[in-house]
C-alpha positions as CSV (number, residue, x, y, z in Angstrom):
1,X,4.0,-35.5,-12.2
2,X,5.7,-32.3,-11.4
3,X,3.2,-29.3,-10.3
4,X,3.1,-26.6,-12.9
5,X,3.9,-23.0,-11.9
6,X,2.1,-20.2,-13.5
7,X,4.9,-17.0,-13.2
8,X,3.0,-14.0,-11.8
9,X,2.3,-10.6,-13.4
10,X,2.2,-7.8,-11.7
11,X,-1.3,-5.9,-12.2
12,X,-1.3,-3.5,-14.6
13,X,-1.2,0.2,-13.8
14,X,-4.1,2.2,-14.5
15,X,-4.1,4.8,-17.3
16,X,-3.5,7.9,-15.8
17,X,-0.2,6.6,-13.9
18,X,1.2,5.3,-17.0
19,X,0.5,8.8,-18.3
20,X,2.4,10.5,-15.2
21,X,5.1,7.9,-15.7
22,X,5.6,9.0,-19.5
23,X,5.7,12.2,-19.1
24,X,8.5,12.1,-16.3
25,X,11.0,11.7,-19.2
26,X,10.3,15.2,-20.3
27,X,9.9,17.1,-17.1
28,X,13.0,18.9,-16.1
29,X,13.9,18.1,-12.5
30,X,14.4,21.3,-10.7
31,X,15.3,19.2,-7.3
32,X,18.4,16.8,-8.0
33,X,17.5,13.3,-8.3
34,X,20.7,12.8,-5.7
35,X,19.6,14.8,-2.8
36,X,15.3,13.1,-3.5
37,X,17.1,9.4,-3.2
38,X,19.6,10.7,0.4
39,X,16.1,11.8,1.9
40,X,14.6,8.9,0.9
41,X,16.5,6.2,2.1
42,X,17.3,8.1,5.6
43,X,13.6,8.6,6.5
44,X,13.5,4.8,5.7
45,X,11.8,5.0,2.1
46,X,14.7,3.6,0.0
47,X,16.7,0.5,-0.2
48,X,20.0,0.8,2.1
49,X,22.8,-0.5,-0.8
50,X,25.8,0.0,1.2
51,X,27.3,-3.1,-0.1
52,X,26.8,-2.2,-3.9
53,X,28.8,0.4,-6.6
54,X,27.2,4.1,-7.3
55,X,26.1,2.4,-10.7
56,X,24.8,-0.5,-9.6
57,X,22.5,2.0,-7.1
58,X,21.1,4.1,-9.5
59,X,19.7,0.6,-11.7
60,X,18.3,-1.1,-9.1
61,X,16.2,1.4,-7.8
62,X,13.1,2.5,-9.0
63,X,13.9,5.8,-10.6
64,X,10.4,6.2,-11.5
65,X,9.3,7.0,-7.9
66,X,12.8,9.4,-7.3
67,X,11.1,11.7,-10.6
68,X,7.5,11.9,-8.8
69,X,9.1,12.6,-5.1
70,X,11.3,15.2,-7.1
71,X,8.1,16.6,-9.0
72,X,6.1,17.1,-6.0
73,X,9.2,18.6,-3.8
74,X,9.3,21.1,-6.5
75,X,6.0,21.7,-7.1
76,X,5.6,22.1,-3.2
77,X,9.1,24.3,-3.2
78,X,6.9,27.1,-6.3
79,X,3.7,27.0,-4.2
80,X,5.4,28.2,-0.6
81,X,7.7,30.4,-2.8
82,X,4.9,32.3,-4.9
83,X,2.8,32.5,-1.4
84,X,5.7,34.6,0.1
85,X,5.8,36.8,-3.4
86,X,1.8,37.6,-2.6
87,X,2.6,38.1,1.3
88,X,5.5,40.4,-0.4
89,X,3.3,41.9,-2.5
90,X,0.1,42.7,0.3
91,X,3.0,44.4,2.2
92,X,3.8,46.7,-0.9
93,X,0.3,47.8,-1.1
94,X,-0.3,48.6,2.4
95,X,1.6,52.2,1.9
96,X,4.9,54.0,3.0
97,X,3.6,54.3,6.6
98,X,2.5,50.3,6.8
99,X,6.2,49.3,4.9
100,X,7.9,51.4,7.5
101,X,6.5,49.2,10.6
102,X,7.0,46.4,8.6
103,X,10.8,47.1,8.1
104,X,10.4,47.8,4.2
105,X,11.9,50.8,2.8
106,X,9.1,52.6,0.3
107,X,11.7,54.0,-2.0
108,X,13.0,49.9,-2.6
109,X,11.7,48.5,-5.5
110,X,13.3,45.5,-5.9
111,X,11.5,42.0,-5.1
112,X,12.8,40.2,-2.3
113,X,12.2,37.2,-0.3
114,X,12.5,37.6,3.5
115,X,12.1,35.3,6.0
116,X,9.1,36.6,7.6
117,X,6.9,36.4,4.4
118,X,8.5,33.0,3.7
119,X,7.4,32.0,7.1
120,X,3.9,33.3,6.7
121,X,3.9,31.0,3.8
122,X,5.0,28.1,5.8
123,X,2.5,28.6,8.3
124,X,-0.1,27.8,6.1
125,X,1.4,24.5,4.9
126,X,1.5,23.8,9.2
127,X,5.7,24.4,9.3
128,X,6.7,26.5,11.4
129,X,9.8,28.6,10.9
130,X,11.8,30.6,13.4
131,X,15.0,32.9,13.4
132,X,17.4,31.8,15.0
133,X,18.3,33.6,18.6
134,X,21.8,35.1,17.2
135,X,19.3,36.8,14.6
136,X,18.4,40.5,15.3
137,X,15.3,42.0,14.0
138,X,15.0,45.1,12.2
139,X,13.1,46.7,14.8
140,X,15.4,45.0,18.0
141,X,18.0,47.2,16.0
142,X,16.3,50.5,15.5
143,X,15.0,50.2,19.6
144,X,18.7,49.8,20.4
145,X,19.5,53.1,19.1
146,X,19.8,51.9,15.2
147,X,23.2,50.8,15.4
148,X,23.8,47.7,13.1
């Protein structure tokens, strides 16, 4: 008598993952799928298909997990970005004197990101971010007689 296999089922997932999962369809991917899956598989995460076609990748991996990675890189990407909008934004409100030492020009009104308020924001998140050394600061200039 020949012994009986049972096939195994996965467990099921719980609600609120199936939930997540069906709302992926819908969410628009500001973060390519391409550039989540390269990341991926060279920190290890992903299978290594070397061996296969472009289409054969992309249906045998689970894009399921690619659409969360990509979710929370972007939802990671507008938190660090709207941090650096309020440093921008403290910076504003300090006054003409206060913008000056910070390299802002009070008569500017436009919105923009610079790398020192995008680095504040880093710093919270525990990344540090630093100019490069062929960089020169606003105020390495002005002390070297202003010249640009």
């Amino acid at each position: 008598m020949a012994p009986t296999t049972t096939p195994v089922v996965p467990p099921a997932l719980p609600a609120s993952t199936e939930a997540v999962y069906a709302g992926l369809a819908e969410a628009p991917l500001v973060v390519p799928p391409q550039l989540v899956q390269y990341y991926m598989r060279k920190s290890g995460q992903g299978p290594l298909l070397y061996n296969m076609s472009s289409d054969e990748r992309e249906c045998n991996e689970d894009m399921r997990l690619t659409q969360v990675v990509s979710l929370a890189a972007q939802r990671f990407l507008a938190t660090v970005l709207n941090d650096a909008m309020q440093y921008h934004k403290m910076k504003r409100a300090a006054g003409p004197k206060a913008m000056k030492e910070s390299g802002l020009d009070p008569k500017e009104k436009r919105k923009l990101l610079r790398t020192d308020d995008l680095a504040q924001a880093l710093q919270e998140y525990g990344v540090t971010l630093r100019n490069p050394p062929y960089y020169v600061d606003a105020k390495d200039s002005a002390a070297a007689g202003g010249r640009r």
